[in-house]
N, C-alpha and C positions, 0 to 999 in steps of 0.2 A: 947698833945702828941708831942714830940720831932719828929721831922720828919730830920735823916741823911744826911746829903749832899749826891748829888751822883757826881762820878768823870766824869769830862767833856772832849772828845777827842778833839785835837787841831790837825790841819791839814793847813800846809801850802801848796798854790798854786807855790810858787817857790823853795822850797825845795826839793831835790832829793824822787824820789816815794819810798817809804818802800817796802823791797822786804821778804815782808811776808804780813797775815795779820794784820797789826796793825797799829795805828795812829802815828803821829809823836811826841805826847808829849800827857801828861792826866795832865788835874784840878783838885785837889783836894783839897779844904777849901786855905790854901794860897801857896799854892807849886805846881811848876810847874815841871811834872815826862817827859824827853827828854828822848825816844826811844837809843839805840845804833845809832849813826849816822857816816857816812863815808864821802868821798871826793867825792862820786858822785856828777852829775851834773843830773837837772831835765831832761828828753826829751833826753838827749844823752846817747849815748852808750859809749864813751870812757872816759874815767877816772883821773883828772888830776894826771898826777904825776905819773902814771901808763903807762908802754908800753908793749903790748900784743902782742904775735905773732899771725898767721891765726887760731891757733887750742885753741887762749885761755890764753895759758900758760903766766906766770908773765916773760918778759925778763929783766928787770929792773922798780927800781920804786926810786921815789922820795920823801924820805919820809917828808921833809919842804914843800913842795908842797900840798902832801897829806893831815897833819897837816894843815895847812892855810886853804883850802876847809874844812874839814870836822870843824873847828870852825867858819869859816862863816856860814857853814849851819844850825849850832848853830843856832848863831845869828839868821839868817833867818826866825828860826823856834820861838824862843822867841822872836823876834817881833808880830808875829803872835798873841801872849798872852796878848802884853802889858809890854812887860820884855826887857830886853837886857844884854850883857856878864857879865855887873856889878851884874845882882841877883842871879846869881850860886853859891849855897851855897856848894855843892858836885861837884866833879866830877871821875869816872870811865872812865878808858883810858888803852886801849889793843892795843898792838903790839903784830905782827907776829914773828918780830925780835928785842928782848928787847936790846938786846947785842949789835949790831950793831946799831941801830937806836935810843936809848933813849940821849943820849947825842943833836942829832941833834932834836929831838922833844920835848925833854928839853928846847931848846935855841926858837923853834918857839913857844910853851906855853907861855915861861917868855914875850915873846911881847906885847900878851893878859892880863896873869895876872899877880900880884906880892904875894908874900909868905906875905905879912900885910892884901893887901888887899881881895888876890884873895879867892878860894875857897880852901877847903879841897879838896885833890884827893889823889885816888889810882891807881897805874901803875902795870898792870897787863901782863907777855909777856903770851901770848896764841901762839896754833900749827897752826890757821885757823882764819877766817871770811866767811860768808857766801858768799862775792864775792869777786872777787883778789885786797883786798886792803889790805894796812901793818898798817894801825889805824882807832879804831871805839872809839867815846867818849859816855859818857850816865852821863849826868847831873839829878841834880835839884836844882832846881831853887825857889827864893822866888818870889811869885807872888806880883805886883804891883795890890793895891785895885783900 
C-alpha cells in the first residue's frame, strides 16, 4: 500500500513571526510552499522602510527598503529548508501601491533575479496587508534533496 507524503511545516528561528496561525513555508515531495512574507523584522516592532506615527498610521514608507527585507526574509526562510533564492520556481508579489511603487521594486527584484534565470512571477496591486506594509511576496520554491 502506497502511503502519501505528508506536507512538512518549516519554521525559521530568524525570520519575522507570522502574524496568523501558520508556518513560514510547507514541504511537500520536492517544493518548497513560502507563506506571504513582508519586511518585518523578527522581535521588533518597527518595520524597515516603514515610518508610523503614535496611533499607527503609515506616514511614509520605503518601498526599496521594504523589497530588500522582505526578499531576505526569503532567503532566511529557505535556508531554513536547504534552498536558497536560486530554487524559486514561482513568485507572487502584492503592492499596496502598484502605480507608484512597481517601477521602483521592479529595479530592487531585478538585483536578486534575472528574466533567464530567475522565477516566474506575478505582480498583483492589492487595497491592504494585514500590517502597514506596501509588499508581501509568496514563493515556491524547488526543494534541494
Amino acid at each position: 500500500m502506497n502511503q502519501k507524503p505528508e506536507p512538512e511545516s518549516i519554521f525559521s528561528s530568524t525570520a519575522p513571526e507570522a502574524v496568523g496561525p501558520y508556518p513560514h513555508a510547507k514541504r511537500f515531495g520536492d517544493l518548497i510552499f513560502v507563506s506571504g512574507i513582508g519586511p518585518r523584522e523578527r522581535g521588533k516592532k518597527e518595520i524597515p522602510g516603514v515610518t508610523l506615527s503614535a496611533d499607527g498610521t503609515v506616514l511614509e514608507y520605503d518601498i526599496e527598503v521594504q523589497t530588500r527585507s522582505v526578499i531576505e526574509n526569503i532567503r532566511t526562510i529557505l535556508q531554513v529548508a536547504g534552498c536558497d533564492l536560486k530554487d524559486i520556481i514561482d513568485a507572487q508579489c502584492f503592492l499596496t501601491d502598484i502605480k507608484k511603487d512597481f517601477k521602483k521594486f521592479n529595479a530592487v527584484y531585478a538585483e536578486y533575479f534575472n528574466a533567464e534565470a530567475g522565477p516566474s512571477r506575478t505582480t498583483i496591486g492589492v487595497t491592504g496587508l494585514p500590517t502597514p506594509i506596501a509588499v508581501e511576496i509568496k514563493v515556491i520554491a524547488k526543494a534541494n534533496s
